[in-house]
C-alpha positions as CSV (number, residue, x, y, z in Angstrom):
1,X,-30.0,7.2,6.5
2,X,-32.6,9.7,6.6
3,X,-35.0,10.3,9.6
4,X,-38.0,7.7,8.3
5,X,-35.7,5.0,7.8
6,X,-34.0,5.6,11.3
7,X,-37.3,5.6,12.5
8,X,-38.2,2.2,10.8
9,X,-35.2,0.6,11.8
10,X,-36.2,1.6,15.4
11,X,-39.4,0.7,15.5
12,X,-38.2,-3.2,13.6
13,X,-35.8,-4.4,15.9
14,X,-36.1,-7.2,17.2
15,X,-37.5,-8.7,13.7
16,X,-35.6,-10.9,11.8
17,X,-36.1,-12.3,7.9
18,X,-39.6,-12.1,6.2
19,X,-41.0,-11.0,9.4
20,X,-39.0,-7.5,9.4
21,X,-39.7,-6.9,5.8
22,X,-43.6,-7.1,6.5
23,X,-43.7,-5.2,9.5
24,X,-40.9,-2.5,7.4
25,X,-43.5,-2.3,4.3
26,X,-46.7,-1.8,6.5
27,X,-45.2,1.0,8.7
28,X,-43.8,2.3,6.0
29,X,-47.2,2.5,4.2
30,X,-48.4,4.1,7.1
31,X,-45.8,7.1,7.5
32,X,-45.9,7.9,3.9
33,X,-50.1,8.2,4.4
34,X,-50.0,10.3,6.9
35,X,-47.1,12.8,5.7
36,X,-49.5,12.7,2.6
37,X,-52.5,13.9,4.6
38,X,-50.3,16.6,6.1
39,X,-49.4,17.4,2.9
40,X,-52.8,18.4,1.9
41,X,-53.4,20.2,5.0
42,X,-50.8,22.5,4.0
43,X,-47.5,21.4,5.9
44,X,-44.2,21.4,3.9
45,X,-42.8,18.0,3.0
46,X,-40.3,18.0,6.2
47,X,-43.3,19.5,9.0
48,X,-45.4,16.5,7.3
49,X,-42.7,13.9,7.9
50,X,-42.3,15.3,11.4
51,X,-45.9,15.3,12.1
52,X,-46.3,11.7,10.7
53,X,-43.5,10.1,12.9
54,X,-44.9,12.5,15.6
55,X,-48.7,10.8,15.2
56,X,-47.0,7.3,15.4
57,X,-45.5,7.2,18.6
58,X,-42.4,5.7,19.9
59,X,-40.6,3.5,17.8
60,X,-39.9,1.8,20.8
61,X,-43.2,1.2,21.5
62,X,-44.0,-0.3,18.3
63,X,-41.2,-2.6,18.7
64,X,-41.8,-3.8,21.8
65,X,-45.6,-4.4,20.8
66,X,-44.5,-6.0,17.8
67,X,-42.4,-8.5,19.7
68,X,-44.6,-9.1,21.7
69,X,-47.7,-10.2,19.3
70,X,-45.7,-14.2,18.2
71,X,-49.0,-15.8,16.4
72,X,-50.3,-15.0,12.5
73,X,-48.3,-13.3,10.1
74,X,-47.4,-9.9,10.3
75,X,-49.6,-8.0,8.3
76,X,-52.7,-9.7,10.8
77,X,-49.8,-9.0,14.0
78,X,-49.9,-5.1,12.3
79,X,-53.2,-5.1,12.4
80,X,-54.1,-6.3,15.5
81,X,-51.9,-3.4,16.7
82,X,-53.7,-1.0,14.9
83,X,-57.1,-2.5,16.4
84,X,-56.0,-2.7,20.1
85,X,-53.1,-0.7,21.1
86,X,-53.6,2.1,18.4
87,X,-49.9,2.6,17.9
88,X,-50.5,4.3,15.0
89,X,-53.3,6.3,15.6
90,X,-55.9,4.7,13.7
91,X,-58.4,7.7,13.9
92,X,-55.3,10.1,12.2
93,X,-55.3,8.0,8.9
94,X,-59.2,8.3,8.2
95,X,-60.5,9.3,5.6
96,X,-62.3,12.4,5.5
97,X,-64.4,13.5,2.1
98,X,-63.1,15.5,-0.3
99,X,-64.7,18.8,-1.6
100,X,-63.0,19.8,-4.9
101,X,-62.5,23.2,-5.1
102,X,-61.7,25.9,-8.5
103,X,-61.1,29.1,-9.5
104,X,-64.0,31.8,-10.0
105,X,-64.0,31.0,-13.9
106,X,-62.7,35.0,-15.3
107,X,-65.9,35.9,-16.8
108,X,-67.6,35.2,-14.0
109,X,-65.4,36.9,-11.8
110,X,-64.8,40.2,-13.6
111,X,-68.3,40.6,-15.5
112,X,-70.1,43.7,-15.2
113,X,-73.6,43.2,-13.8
114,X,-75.9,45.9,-13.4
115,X,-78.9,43.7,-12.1
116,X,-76.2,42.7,-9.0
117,X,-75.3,46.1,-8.4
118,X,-78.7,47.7,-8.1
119,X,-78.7,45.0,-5.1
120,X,-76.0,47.7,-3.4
121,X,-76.8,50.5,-1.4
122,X,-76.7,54.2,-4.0
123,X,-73.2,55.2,-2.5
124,X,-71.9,51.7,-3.4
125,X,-73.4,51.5,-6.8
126,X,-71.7,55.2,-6.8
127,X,-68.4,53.9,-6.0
128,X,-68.4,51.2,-8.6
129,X,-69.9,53.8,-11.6
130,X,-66.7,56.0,-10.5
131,X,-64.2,53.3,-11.0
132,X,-65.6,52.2,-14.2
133,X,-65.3,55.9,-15.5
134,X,-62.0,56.1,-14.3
135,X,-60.8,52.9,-16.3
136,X,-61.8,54.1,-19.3
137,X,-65.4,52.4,-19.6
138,X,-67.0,48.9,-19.0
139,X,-64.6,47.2,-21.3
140,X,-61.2,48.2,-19.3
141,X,-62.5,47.9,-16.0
142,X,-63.4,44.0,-16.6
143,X,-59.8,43.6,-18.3
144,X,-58.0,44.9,-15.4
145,X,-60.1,42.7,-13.2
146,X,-58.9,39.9,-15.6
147,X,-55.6,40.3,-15.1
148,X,-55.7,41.3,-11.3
149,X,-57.0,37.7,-11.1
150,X,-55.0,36.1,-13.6
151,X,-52.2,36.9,-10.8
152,X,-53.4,36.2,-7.4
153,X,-55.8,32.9,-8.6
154,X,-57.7,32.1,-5.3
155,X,-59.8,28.8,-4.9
156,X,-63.1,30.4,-4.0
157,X,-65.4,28.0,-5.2
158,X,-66.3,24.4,-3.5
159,X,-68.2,21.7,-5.5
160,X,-71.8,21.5,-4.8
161,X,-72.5,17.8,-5.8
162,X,-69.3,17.1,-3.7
163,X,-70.7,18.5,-0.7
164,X,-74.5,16.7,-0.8
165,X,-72.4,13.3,-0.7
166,X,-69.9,14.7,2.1
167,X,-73.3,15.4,3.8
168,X,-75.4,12.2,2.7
169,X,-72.3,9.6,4.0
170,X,-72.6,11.5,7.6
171,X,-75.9,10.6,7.6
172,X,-77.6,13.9,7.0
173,X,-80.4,13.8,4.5
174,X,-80.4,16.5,1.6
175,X,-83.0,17.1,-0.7
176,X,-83.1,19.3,-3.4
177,X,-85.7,21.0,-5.5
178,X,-85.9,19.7,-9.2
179,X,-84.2,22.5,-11.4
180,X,-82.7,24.6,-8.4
181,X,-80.0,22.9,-7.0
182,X,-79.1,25.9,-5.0
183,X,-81.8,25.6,-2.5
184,X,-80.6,22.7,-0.2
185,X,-83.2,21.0,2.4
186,X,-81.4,19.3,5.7
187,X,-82.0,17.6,8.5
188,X,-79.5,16.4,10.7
189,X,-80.1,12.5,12.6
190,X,-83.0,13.6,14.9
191,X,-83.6,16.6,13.9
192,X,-86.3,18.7,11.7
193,X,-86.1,20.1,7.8
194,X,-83.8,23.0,7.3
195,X,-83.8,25.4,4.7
196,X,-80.5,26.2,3.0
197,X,-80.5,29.1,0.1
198,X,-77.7,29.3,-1.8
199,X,-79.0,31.2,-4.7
200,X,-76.7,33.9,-6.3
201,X,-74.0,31.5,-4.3
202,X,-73.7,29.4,-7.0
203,X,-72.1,29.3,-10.4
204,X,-71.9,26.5,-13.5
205,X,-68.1,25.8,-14.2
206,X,-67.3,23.8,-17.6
207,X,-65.8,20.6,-17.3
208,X,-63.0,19.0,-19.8
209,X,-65.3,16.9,-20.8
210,X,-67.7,19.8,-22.1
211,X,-70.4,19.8,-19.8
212,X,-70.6,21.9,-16.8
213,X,-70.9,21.5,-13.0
214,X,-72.3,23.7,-10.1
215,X,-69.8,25.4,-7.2
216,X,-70.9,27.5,-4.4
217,X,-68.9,30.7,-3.5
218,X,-67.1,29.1,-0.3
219,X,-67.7,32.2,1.8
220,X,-70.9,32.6,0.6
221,X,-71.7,29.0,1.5
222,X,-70.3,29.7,5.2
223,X,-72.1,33.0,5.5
224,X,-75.8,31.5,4.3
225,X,-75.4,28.5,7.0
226,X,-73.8,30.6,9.6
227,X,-76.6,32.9,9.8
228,X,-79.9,30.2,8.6
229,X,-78.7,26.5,10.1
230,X,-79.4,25.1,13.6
231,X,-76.8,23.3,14.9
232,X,-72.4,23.2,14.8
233,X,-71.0,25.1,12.0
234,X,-67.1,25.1,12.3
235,X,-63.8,25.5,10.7
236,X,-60.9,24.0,11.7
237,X,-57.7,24.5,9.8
238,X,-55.6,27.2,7.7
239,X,-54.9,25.1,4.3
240,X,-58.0,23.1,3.2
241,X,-59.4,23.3,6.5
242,X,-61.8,20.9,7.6
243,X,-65.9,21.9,7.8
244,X,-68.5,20.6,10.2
245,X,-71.6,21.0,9.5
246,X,-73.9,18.8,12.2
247,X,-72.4,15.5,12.4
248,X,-70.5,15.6,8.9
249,X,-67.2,16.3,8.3
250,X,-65.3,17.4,5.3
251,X,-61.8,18.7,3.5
252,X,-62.3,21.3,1.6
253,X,-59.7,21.7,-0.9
254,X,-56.8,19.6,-2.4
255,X,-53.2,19.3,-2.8
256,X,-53.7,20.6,-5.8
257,X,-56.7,23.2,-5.6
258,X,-55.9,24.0,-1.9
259,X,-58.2,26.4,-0.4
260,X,-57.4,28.9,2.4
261,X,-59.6,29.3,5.4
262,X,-59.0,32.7,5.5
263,X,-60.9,33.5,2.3
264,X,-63.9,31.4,4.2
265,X,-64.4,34.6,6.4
266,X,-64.7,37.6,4.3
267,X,-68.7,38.2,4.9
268,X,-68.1,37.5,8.7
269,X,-65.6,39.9,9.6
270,X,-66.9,42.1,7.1
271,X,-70.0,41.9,9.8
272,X,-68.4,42.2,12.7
273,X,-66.6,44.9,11.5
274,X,-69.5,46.7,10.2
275,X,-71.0,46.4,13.6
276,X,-67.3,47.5,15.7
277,X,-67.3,50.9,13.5
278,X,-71.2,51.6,13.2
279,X,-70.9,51.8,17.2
280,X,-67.5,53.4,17.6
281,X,-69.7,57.0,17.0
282,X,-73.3,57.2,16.5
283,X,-72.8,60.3,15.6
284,X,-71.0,59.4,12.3
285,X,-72.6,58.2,9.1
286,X,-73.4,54.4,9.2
287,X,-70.9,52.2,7.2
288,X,-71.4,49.3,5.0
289,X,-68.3,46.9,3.9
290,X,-68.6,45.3,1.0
């Protein structure tokens, strides 16, 4: 008898016939939602099991409430629990949105743009010339990058139209401009029109079915409404880590396009570092990190 099924028998006693089975499925339901939601935040299958039984309480508990409750059936005894007592920790098991995440699509990722580089400092558009003469021309250097990423496939991008609704269902209103999707208007509950430009954050990825659909660079995303919006900005979590933005909450990533909180950072501790070494010596040339 593994550890859910000693916990169920636990958390059941008392129960007999019909009654027990109801009360068995129900929790049961319960514990395999919540090691799923673990799941996608990253945990191992035994952590999430752990964590699930762990968010539940006592078995004891349960039974004892369970006993206790002798009127309806037992799905409306369950839930009556759920509703009052909050055995099961009601506010655990709810839902948050979803932001679907993907791969930088290869020729975006490791195309050769000389318009974006003459956005770079002369020393960095330099640096870039040097490595692109030292791979043998243009042609090389983006094939390397190709199979550098074809390797170590990172999650970058987060869906834009996944995020408006994440935004829209916590009540913050979003407009957009017609043909620029990338240039977001908010206002949180309250509050007064924001400006949000995500342009050059953005790219178009193709769908299965043929047609394509816009994602925004996740760090990019972070770093524009870090340093433009007025009000909470956080990010909680290491695997698809939860973002607040005002009042609205959502998952970014999935079980199966997970996304790591780490990569969220890049432009902000490329900042900060910036900033630590620039005044470690003001004698020494200024440095920019890229």
């Amino acid at each position: 008898m593994n550890v859910v099924e000693r916990y169920l028998k636990r958390a059941t006693r008392g129960l007999w016939g019909q009654k027990k089975r109801d009360a068995t499925t129900e929790l049961r339901g319960a514990i395999e939602d919540k090691i799923y939601r673990h799941r996608l935040c990253g945990l191992s299958a035994i952590e999430a099991e752990r964590a699930a039984l762990r968010d539940l309480g006592s078995p004891a508990l349960i039974s004892r409430d369970l006993n206790r409750v002798h009127t309806g059936p037992q799905v409306m005894r369950l839930a009556l629990l759920l509703g009052v007592a909050g055995v099961l920790g009601v506010h655990a098991a709810a839902q948050l949105p979803m932001i679907h995440a993907a791969p930088v699509p290869l020729a975006e990722a490791c195309r050769y743009d000389e318009a974006k580089l003459a956005q770079f400092s002369s020393e960095d558009r330099a640096m870039v010339r040097a490595r692109i003469d030292k791979a043998g021309g243009r042609a090389n250097y983006e094939a390397a990058c190709r199979v550098r990423n074809l390797v170590a496939v990172q999650n970058d991008l987060l869906s834009l139209p996944d995020l408006i609704s994440a935004l829209r269902a916590a009540k913050v209103e979003v407009q957009t401009l017609p043909g620029l999707d990338s240039y977001l208007q908010l206002r949180l509950p309250g509050g007064d029109w924001q400006g949000v430009i995500l342009t050059g954050a953005t790219v178009d990825v193709p769908t299965a079915s043929g047609s394509a659909q816009t994602y925004v660079f996740a760090a990019g995303l972070i770093n524009v409404i870090r340093g433009s919006f007025t009000g909470e900005v956080r990010v909680s979590g290491t695997v698809n880590p939860v973002l607040h933005i005002g009042p609205a909450r959502m998952q970014l990533g999935t079980a199966e396009r997970p996304v790591q909180a780490s990569n969220l950072h890049s432009f902000a501790v490329a900042d900060e570092l910036t900033r630590l070494m620039n005044s470690a010596s003001a004698t020494r040339p200024r440095l920019n990190i890229i």
